[in-house]
DRENZATOR-235608 format. One record per residue: residue in three letters; x, y, z of N, C-alpha, C, O in turn. Coordinates in steps of 0.2 Angstrom, whole numbers, plus 5000, padded with zeros to 4 digits. Layout:
// residues N
ALAXYZXYZXYZXYZ/...
***
This chain:
// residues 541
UNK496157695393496557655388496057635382495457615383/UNK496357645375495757615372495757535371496057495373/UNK495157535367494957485367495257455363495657495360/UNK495257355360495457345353495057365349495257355343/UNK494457385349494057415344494457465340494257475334/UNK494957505344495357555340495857535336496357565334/UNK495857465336496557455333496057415324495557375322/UNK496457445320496157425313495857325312496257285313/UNK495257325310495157245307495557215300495657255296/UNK495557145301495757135296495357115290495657095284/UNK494657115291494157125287494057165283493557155279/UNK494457225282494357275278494557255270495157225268/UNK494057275265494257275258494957275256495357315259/UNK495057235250495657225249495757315243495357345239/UNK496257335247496457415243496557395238496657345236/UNK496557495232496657495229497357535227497457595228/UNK497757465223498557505225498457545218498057545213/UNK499157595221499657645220499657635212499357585210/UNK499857675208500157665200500557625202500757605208/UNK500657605197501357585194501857615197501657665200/UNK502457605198502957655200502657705204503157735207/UNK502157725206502057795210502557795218502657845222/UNK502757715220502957705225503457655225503657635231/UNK503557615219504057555220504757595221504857655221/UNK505057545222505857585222506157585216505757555211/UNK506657605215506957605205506957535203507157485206/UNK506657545198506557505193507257465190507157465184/UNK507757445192508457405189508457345188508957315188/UNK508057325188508157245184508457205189508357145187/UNK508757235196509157175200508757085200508157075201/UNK509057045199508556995201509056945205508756905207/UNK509756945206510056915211510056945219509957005220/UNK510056915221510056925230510656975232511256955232/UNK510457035234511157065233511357075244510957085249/UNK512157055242512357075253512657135252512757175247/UNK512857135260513157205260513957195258514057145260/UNK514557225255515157245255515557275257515257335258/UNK515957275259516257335264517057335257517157295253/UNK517257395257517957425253518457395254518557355259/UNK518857405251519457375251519857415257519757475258/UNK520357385262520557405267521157445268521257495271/UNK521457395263522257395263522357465260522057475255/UNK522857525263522957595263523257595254523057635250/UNK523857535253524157535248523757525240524057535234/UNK522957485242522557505235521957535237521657545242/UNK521857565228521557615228520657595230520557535232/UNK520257615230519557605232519257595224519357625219/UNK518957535226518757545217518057585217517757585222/UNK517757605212517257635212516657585211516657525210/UNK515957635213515657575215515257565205515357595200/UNK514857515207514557505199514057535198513657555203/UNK514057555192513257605190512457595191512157545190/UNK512357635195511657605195511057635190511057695189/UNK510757595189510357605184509757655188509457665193/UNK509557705181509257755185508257765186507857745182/UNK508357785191507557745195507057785191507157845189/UNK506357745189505857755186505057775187504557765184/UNK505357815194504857825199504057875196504257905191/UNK503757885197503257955198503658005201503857995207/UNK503758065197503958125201503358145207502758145205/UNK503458155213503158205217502958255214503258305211/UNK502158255216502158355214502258395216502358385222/UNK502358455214502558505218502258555221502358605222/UNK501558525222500858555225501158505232501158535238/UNK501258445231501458425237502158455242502158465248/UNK502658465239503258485241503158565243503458585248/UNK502758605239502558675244502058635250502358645255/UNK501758625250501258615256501658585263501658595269/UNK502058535260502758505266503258565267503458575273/UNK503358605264503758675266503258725272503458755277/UNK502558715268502158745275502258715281502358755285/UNK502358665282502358625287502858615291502758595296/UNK503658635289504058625291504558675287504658675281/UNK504958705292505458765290505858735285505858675283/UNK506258785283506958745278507558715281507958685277/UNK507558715287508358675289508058615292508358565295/UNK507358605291507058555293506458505288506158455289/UNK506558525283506258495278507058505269507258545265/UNK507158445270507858465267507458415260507058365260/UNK507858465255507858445248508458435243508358405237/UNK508958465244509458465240509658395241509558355245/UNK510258395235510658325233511058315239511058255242/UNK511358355243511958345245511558335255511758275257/UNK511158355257510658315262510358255261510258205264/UNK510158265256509758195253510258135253510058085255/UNK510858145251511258085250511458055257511557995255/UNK511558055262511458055269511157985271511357935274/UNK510258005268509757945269509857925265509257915264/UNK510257885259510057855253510157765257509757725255/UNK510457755259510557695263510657685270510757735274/UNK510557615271510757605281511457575280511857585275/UNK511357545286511957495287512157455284512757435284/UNK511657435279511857385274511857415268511357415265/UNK512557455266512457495263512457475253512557515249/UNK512357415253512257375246511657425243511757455237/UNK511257435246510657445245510657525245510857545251/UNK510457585240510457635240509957645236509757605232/UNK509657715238509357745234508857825237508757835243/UNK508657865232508557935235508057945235507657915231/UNK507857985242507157995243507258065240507758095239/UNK506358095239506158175236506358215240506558265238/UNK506258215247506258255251506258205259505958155260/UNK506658245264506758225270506458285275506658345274/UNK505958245280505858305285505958275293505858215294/UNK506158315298506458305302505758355309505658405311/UNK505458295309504858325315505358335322505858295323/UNK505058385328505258395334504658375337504858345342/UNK503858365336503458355338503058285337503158265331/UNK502558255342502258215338501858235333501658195328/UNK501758295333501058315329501358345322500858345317/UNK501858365321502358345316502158295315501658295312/UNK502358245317502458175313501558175308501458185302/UNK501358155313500658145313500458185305500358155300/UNK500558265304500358305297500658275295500358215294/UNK501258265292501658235287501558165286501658145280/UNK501458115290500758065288500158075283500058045278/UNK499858115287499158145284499258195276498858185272/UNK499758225276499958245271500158195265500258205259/UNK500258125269500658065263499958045260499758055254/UNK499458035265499058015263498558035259498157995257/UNK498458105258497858135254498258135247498058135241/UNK499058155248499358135240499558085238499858085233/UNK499358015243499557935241500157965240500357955234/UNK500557985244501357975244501757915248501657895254/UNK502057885245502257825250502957865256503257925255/UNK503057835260503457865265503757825270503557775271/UNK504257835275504657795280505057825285505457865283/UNK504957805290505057825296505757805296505857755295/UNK506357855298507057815299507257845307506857895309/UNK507757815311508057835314508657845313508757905310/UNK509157805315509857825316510257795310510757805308/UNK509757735307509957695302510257655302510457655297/UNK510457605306510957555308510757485306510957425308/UNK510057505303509557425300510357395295510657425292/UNK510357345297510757285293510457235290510457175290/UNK509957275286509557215280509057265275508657245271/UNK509257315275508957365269508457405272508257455269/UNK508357375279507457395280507357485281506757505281/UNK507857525282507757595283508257605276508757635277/UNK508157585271508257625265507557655260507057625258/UNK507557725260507157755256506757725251506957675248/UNK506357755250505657735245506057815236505857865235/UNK506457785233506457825225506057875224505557865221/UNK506157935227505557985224505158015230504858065231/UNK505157955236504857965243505158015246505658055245/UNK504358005253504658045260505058015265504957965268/UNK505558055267505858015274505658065282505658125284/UNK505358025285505258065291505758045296505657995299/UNK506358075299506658075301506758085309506958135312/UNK506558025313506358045320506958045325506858025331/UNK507458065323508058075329507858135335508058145341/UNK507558165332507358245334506858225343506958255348/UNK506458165340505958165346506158095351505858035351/UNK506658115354507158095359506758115366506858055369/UNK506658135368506358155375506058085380505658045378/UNK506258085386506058045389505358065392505458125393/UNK504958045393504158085393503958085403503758125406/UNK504158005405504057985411504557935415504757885412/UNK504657945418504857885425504557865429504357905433/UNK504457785429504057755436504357725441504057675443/UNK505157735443505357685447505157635449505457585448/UNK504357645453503857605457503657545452503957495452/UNK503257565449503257525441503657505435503557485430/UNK504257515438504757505432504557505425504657465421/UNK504357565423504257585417504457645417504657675421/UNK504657665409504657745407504257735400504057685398/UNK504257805397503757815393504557865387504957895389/UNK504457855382505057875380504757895371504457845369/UNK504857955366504957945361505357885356505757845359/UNK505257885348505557845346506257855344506757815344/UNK506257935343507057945343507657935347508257945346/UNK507357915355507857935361508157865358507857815356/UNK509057885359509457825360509557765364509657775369/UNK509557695362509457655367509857655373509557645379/UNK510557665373510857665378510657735383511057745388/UNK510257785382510057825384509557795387509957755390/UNK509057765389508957735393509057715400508757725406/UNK509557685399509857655406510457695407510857685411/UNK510457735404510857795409510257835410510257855416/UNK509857855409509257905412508957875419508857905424/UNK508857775418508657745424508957735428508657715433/UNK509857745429510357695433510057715440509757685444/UNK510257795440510157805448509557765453509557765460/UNK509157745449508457705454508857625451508457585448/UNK509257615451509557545452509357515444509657455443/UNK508857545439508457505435509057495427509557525427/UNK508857465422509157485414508657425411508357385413/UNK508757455406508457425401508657365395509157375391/UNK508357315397508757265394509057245386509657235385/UNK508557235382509057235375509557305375509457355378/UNK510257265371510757285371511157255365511657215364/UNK510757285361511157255351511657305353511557345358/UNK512257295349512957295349512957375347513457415348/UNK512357385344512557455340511957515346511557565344/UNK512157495353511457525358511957615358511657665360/UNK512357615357512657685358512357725352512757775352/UNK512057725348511857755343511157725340510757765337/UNK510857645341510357655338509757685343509957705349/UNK509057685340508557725343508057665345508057605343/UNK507757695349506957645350506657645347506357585347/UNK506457655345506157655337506057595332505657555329/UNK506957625331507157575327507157495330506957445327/UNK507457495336507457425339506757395341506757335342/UNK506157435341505557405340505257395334504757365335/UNK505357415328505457405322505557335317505257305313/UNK506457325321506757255320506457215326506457165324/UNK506257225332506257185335506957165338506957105341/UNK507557195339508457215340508357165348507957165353/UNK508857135346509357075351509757115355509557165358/UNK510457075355510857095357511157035361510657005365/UNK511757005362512056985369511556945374511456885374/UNK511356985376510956945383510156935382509756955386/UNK509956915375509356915373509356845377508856845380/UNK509756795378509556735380509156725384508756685384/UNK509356755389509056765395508456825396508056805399/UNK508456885393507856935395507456925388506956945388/UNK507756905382507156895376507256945373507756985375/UNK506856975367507157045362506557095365506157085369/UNK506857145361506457195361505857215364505757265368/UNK505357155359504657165363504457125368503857115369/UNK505057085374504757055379504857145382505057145388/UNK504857195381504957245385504757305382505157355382/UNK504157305379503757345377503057345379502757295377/UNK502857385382502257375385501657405382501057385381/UNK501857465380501457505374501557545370502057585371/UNK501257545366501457595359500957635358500357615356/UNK501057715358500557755354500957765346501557775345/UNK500457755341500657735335500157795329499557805330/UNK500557815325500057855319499957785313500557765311/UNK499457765311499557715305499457785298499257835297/UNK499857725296499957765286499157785285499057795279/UNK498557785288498057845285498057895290497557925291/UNK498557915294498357945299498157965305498158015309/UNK497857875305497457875313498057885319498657875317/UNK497957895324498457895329497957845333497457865335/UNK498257775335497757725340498357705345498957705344/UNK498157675350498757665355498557575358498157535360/UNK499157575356499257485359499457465363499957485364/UNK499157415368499257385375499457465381499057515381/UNK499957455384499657505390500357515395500957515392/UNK500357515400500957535406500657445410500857445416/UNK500457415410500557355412500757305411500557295405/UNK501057255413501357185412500557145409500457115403/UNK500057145414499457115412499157145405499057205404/UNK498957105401498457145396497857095394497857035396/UNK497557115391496657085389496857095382497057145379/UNK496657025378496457015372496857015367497356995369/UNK496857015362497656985356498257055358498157115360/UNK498857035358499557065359499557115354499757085349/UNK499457175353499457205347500157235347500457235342/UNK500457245353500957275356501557215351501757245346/UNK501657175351501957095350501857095342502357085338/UNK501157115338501357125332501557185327501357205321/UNK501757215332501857295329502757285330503057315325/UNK503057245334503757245337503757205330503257165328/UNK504357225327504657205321504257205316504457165311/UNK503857225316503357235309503757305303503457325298/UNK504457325305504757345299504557415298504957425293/UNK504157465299503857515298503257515295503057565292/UNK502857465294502657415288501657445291501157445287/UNK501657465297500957475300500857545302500257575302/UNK501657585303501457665305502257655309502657605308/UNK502157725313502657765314502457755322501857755323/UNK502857755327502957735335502957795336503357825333/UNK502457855338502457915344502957925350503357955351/UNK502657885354502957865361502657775364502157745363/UNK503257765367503457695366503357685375503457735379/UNK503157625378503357625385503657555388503357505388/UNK503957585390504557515392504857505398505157545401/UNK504857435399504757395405505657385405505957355401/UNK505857425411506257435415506457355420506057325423/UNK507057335421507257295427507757315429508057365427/UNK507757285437508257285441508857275438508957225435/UNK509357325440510157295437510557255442510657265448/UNK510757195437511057155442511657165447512057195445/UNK511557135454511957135458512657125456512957175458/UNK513057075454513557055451513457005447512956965446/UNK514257025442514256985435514956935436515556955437/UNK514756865435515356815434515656815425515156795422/UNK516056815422515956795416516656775412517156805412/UNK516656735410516956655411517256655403516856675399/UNK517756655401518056655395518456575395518856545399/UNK518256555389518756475389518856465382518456495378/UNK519556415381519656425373519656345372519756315377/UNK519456305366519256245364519756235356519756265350/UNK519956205357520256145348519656125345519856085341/UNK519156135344518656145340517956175343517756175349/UNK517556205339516956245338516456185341516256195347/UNK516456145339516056055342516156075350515656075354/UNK516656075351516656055358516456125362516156125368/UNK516656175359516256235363515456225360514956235364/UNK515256195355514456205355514256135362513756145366/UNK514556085361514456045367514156055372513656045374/UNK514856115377514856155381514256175381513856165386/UNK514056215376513356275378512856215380512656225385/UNK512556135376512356105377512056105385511656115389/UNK512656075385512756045392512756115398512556115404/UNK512856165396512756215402511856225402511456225407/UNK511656225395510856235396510456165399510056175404/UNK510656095396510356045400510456045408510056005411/UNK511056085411511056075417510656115420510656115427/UNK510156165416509556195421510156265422509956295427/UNK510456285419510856355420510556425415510656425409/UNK510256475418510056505411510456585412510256635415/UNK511156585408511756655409511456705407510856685405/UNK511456755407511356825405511756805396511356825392/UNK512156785394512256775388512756705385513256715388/UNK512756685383513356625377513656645372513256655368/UNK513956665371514456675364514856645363515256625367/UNK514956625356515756585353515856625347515556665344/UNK516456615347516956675342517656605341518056585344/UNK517456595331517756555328518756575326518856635327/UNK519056545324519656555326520056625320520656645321/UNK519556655314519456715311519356755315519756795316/UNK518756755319518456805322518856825328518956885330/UNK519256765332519656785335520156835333520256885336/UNK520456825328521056865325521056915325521456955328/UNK520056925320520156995320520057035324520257085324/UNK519457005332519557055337520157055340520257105344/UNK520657015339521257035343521657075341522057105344/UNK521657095334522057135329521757195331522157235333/UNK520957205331520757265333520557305341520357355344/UNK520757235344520357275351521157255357521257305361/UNK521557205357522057185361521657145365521757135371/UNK521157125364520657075370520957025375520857025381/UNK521356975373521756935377521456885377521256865382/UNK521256845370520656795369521556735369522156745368/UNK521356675370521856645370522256625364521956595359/UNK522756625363522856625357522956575352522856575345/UNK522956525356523156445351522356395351522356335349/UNK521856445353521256405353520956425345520956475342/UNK520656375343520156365338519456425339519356475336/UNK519156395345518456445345518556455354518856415358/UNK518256525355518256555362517556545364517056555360/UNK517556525370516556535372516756595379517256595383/UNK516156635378516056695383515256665388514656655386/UNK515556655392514856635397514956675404515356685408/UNK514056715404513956765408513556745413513056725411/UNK513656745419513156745423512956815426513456855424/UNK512456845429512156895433511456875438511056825438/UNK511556925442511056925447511156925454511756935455/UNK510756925459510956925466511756875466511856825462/UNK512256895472512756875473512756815477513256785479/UNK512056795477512056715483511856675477512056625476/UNK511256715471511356665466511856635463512056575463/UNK512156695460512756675454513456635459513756585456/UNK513556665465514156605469513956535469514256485468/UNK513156535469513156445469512956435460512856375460/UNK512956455454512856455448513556455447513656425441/UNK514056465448514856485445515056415447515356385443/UNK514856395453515256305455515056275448515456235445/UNK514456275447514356235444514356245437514356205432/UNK514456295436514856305428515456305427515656295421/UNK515656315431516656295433516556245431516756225426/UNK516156185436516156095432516056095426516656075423/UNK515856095424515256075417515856105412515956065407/UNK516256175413516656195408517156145410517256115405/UNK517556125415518056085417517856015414518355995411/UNK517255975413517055925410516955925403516855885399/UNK517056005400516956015391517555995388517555975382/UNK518255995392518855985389519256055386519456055380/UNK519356105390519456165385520056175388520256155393/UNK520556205381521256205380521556265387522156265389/UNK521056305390520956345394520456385395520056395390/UNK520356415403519756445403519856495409520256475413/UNK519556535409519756595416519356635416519056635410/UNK519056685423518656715422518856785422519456805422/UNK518456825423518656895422518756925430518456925435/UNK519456945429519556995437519257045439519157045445/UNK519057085436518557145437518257165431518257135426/UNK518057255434517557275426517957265423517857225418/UNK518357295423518857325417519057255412518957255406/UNK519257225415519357155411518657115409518657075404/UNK518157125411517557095410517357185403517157165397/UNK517457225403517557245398517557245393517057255389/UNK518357225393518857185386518657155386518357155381/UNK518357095390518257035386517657055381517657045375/UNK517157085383516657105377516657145373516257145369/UNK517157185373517357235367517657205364517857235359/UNK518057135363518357095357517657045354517657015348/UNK517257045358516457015355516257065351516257055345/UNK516057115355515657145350516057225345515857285344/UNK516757185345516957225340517157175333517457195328/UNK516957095335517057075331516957085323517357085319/UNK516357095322516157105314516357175312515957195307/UNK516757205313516957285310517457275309517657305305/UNK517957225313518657205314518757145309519257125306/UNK518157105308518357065301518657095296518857065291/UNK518557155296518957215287519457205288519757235283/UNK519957175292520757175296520957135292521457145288/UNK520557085292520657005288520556995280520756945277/UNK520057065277519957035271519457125268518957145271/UNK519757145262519457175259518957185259518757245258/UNK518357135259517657145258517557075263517857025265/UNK516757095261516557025266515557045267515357105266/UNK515256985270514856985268514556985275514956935277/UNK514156995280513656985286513156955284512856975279/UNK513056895289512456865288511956835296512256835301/UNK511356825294511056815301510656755299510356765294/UNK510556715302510156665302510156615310510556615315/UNK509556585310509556545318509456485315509156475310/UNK509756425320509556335320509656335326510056355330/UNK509156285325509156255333509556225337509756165335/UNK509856255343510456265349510556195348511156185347/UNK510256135348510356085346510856045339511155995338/UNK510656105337511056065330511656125330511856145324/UNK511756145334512356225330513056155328512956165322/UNK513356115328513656085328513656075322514056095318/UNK513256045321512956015312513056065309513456065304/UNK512756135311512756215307513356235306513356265300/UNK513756225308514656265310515056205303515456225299/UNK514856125304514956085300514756105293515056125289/UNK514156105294513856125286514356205283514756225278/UNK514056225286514456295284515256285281515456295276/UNK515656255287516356255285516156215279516056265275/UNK515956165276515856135270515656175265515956155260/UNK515156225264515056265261515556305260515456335255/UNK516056335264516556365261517056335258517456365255/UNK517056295259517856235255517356235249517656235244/UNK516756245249516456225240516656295236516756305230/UNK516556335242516356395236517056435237517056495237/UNK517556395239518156455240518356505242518756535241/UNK517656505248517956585252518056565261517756515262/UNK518256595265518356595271517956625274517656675271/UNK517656595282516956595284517356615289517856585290/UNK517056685294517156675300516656665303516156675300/UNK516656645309515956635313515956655319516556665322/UNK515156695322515156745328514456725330514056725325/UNK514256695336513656705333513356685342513756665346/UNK512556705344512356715352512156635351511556605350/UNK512756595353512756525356512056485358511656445355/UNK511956535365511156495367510656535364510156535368/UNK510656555360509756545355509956525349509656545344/UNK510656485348510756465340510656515336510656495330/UNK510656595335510856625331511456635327511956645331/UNK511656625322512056635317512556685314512356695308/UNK512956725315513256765311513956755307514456785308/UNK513556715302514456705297514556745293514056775290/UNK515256775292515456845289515956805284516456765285/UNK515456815277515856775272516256825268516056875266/UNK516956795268517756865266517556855258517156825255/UNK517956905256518156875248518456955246518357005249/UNK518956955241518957015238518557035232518456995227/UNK518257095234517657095227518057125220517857125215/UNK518757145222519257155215519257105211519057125205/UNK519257035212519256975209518556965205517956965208/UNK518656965199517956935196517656885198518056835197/UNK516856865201516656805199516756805209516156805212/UNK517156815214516956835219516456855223516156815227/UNK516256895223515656935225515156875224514856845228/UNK514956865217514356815214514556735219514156695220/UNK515156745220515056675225514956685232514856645237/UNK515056755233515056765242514156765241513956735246/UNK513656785238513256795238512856705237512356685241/UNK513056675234512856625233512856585238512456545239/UNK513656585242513656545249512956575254512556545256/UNK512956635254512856695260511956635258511656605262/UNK511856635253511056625250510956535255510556505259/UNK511556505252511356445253511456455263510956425266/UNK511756475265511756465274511156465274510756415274/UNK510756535273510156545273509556485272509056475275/UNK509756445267509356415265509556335271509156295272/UNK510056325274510156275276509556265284509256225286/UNK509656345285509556385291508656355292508356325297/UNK508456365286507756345286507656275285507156245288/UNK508056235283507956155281508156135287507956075288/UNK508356165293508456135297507956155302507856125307/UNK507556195301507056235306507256275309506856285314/UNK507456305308507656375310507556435305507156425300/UNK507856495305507456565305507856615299508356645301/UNK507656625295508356655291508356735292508556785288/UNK508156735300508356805304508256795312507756765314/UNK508756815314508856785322508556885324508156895328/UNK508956925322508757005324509057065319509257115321/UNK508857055313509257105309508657085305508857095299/UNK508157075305507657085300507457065294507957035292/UNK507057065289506957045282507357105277507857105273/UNK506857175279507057215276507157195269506957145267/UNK507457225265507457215258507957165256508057145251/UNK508257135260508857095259508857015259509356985258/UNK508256995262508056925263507256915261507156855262/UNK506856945259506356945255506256865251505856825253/UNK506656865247506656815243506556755246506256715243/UNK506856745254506756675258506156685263506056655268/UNK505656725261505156735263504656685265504556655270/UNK504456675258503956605258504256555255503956515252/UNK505056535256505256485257505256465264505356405266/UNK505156495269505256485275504456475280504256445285/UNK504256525276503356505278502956465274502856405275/UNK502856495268502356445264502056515261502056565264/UNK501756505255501156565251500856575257500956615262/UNK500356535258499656555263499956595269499656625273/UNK500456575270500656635279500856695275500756745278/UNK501156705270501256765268500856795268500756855271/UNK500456765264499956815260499456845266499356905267/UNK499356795271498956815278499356875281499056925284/UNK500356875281500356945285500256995280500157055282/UNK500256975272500157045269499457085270499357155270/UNK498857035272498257055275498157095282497857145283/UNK498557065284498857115291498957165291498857205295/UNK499557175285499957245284499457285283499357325287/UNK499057275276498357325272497757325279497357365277/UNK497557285285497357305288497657385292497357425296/UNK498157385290498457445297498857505290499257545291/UNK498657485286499157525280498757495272499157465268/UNK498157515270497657515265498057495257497957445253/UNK498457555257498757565252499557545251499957555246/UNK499457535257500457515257500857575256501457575254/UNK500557625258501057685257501657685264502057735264/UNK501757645269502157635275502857605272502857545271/UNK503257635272504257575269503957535265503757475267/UNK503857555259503457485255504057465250504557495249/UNK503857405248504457375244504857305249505157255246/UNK504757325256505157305262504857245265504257235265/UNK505257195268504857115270504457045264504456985265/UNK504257075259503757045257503957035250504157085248/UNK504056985245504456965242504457025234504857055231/UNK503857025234503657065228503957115229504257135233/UNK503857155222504157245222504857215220505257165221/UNK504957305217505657315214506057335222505857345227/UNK506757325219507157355225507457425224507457455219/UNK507657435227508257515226508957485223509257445226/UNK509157515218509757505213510257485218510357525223/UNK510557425218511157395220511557435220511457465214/UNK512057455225512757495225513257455231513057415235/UNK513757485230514257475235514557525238515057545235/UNK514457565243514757605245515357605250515857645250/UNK515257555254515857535258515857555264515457605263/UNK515857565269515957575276515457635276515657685273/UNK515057635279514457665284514757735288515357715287/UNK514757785290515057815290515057825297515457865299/UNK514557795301514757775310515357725310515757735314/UNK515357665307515857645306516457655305516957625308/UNK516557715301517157735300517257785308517857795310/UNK516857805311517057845318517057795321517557805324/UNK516857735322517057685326516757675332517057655338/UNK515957695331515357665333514957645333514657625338/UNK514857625326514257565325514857505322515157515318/UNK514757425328514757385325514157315319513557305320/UNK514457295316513957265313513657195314513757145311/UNK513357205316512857135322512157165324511857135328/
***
């Protein structure tokens, strides 16, 4: 194993950047916060086009570099034309567009690695993507950049029953995972909404939630080691196949660092037991207040579920429009409370959440009769945010956290904030860690709309931090929250993790532009539903 000696210091000299443009994103003038939009819905109008974007000012690539990547990589795998290219131009947050020079698609690590090393003798900047399903800009192209495209390096490498581990590339799918461990009883626990199509990779990237983060934590409580290429090249390897480790968490600051340090080789992660049986408790409440109460009072009573959720009385709609869930109908907000674990636990955890919901006051409440209905009830949860398109031509996602203790005041504040700015708020959001997802409607037909859904979307955000909490619960900085950076830390932590990044990436040639408030962005656009979306696989959460 190696040592920390191989992991880069932060003592090294402050680099020398890049030209001008040799690596920014297009140069457009944006200087408003721009969110995501989704299209108009309704069959009977027409799609409006999206607005012009202004055209990017990059340094061309040379073509001493583009022959040398063609040495390296065949032509159905090193892709150059318009109509390939357009593909990566954005993620899930599809506001954010823009075109890389060239996409290559490695099968090997050692692939990865040349095309690295290739970035770096031409100071090309470059970015690792997966599947794409970042909902904050963060896997949008670098104007003129390389895209290394790792879906290809999928392979599970190892299984350790005994040790509950396996060893997996970054391309292998997450819910691939726990179908490759079921048969030894094990899976893997993050479970973001979009686990059927995103990558490992990417979810240690963002650092990805999901549902039952409550209880198992994100991404990196289950990451034990990373072998890593940084943007010069080096390949060094962090932390190990143990739960124990010696010396600073290297492993902890690489999870969610954005692509921002290198590219994941092979990933090793910490496997659990799957639970014996699942209880899980559906009840509906005349107000959000009293479902946030409830969660209150389930966590002060010493209970910790597999997950909490509430679903406001929007949200309700539109999963019911889209899914037939059987959420109750004349209820305000629904809360979903999951128990898991051995069957001697959860029988005596269930008595006493039956009380505690029977003392919340709820207009009804029932539990799930088996899978099939335990299910539905989660496919009207986590089809919530794709199914708000039912309710409202456009609409805006957002993520922020406040503390479990105050969601009450939050849901308050919020409703307030929409009677000021005229638009309708639905609310979805993982109850016990106080994470937040308000999906602000609006039709963007309407002039002066959009500029107000952007301006609510800004202000939750900022509430989000005044109250102490996080203006990202699991969806990232990425290009799209930059700006609440160092309102939320302060200059001096900033500036300390930009020291961190240029320890592990000199030049910043790693997703640059991405987390950190400076730099230009990629030309605003709107293109409208995602194109996993339109199959009816990726939700947005």
């Amino acid at each position: 194993m190696p040592k920390s000696r191989d992991v880069p210091h932060l003592a090294r000299p402050s680099p020398t950047q890049c030209p001008p443009g040799h690596f920014a994103a297009s140069r457009t003038g944006v200087t408003h916060h721009p969110r995501y939009s989704l299209p108009l819905i309704a069959p009977d109008r027409p799609p409006r086009p999206p607005p012009a974007r202004s055209a990017p000012t990059p340094t061309p690539i040379p073509v001493s570099f583009i022959a040398e990547l063609q040495s390296l990589f065949p032509s159905d795998r090193c892709l150059l034309d318009d109509a390939a290219l357009t593909a990566y131009e954005s993620d899930g947050l599809t506001a954010f567009s823009a075109r890389p020079r060239a996409v290559v698609v490695p099968v090997t690590q050692d692939e990865v690695v040349a095309a690295v090393k290739l970035c770096a003798a031409w100071n090309i900047p470059f970015m690792a993507r997966g599947s794409g399903t970042s909902l904050s800009g963060g896997a949008v192209p670098v104007d003129d950049g390389l895209v290394i495209a790792l879906n290809r390096l999928d392979r599970i490498l190892a299984i350790d029953p005994v040790s509950r581990t396996t060893v997996v590339e970054p391309g292998l799918i997450n819910l691939a995972v726990t179908q490759a461990v079921a048969s030894y009883g094990l899976y893997f626990a993050p479970d973001p909404s979009s686990q059927q199509i995103c990558t490992i990779g990417g979810n240690v990237a963002f650092n990805s939630g999901g549902a039952h983060c409550l209880k198992y934590g994100m991404t990196a409580n289950h990451i034990l080691g990373a072998k890593i290429v940084t943007a010069t090249g080096e390949v060094i390897q962090l932390g190990g196949d143990s739960l124990e480790s010696l010396g600073p968490d290297w492993v902890g600051l690489f999870c969610g660092s954005e692509g921002l340090f290198g590219i994941a080789l092979e990933l090793t992660l910490r496997l659990l037991p799957r639970a014996e049986v699942f209880h899980t408790l559906l009840a509906g409440y005349d107000s959000t207040e009293k479902a946030g109460k409830a969660v209150s009072a389930i966590i002060a009573a010493g209970l910790l579920p597999g997950a909490i959720e509430i679903m406001d009385r929007l949200a309700i709609d539109a999963a019911e429009a889209a899914t037939r869930c059987g959420y109750p109908p004349h209820a305000a907000t629904v809360l979903i409370v999951e128990l898991e674990g051995p069957r001697e636990q959860v029988d005596s955890e269930k008595q006493r959440l039956a009380e505690i919901i029977e003392r919340s006051g709820p207009l009804e409440s029932r539990v799930a009769r088996d899978a099939d209905d335990r299910a539905l009830i989660w496919k009207g949860r986590k089809s919530a945010f794709s199914a708000v398109g039912r309710l409202s031509p456009d609409f805006i996602v957002q993520d922020g956290v406040v503390p479990r203790s105050r969601l009450g005041e939050a849901l308050r504040r919020i409703d307030g904030l929409s009677r000021t700015h005229g638009l309708r708020v639905a609310n979805v959001f993982h109850a016990g860690d106080g994470n937040l997802h308000p999906l602000i409607l609006f039709d963007g037909s309407v002039p002066g709309q959009f500029e107000r859904a952007e301006e609510l979307a800004g202000r939750i955000l900022e509430m989000c931090i005044e109250m102490g909490g996080s203006i990202t619960g699991e969806h990232g900085v990425g290009l799209e929250k930059r700006a609440y950076l160092v309102p939320m830390f302060g200059e001096a932590d900033v500036e300390f993790m930009r020291a961190v990044r240029r320890a592990f990436d000199p030049h910043e040639r790693a997703n640059p532009g991405k987390m950190f408030p400076s730099g230009d962005a990629p030309a605003l656009t709107t293109h409208g539903l995602h194109p996993l979306e339109k199959a009816g696989i990726l939700s947005r959460e």
